[in-house]
N, C-alpha and C positions, 0 to 999 in steps of 0.2 A: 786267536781262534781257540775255541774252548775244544776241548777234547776230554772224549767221555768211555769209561771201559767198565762193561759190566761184567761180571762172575757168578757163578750159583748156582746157574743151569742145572738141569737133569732129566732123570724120569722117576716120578714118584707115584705112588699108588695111593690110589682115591681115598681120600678121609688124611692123607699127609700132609707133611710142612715140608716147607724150602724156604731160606733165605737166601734170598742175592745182593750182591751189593755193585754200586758205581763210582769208580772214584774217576771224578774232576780236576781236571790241570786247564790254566789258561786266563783262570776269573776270578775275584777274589771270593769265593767261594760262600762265604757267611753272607755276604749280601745277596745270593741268591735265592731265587724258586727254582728248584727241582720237579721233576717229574716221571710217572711211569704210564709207558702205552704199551697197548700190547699187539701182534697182531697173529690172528688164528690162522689157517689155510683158509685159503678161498676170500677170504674177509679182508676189509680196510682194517686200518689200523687204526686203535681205538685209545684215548685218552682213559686211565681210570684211579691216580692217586697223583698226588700231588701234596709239596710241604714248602710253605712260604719261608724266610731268611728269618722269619719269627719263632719257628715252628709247630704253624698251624697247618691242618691238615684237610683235607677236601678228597672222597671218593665219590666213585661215580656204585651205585646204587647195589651192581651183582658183584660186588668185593666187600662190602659195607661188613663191618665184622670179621671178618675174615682175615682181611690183609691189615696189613700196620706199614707204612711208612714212614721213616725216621732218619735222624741224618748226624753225621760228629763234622763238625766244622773243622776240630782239628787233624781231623782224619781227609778231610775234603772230600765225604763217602755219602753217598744214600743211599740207605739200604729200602730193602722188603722183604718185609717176614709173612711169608702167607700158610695160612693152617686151612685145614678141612678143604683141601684143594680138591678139587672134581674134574671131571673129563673135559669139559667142557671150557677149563682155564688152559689149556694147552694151547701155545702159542710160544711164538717168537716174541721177548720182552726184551723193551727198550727202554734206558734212561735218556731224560732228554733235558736241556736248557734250552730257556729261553723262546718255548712254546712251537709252534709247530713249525715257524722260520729259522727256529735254531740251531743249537747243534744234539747229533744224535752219537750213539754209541753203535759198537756193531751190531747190537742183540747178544740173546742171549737164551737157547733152546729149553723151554719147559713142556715137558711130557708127561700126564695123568693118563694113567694105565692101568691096567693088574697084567 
């Protein structure tokens, strides 16, 4: 079983950065895809980066620019570095393997504020 533990959380003020990071035990790590969902109040829980065992990357449209996700194989880590963060990225963020049947992390609380 893969097991996933993300860090980074906070509360940051609109126009800031946060990075988080996930470290993976269980898989051997370089041959995987990684991932990040997020999910807001009120809302499902949304897919919106993503980085193949290659290290290509795929966002979904309202992070495009903004967020960077990247990963150290020998750290067994993926991060996200997100800048110019807005109210509106507040949400409980999740690393996840192995897509939506797979395995998840606890979360990890982001809070855009003043």
């Amino acid at each position: 079983q893969v097991q996933l533990v993300e860090s980074g959380g906070g509360l940051v003020q609109p126009g800031g950065s946060l990075t988080l990071s996930c470290v993976a035990s269980g898989s051997v790590f370089s041959r995987d895809t990684m991932g990040w969902y997020r999910q807001a109040p009120g809302k499902q829980r949304e897919w919106f980066a993503t980085i193949t065992h290659r290290g290509t990357t795929y966002y979904t449209d309202s992070v495009k620019g903004r967020f960077t996700i990247s990963r150290d194989n020998a750290k067994n880590t993926v991060y996200l570095q997100m800048n110019s963060l807005k109210s509106e990225d507040t949400a409980v963020y999740y690393c996840n393997w192995g897509g939506t049947d797979g395995s998840w992390g606890q979360g990890t609380q982001v809070t855009v504020a003043s």
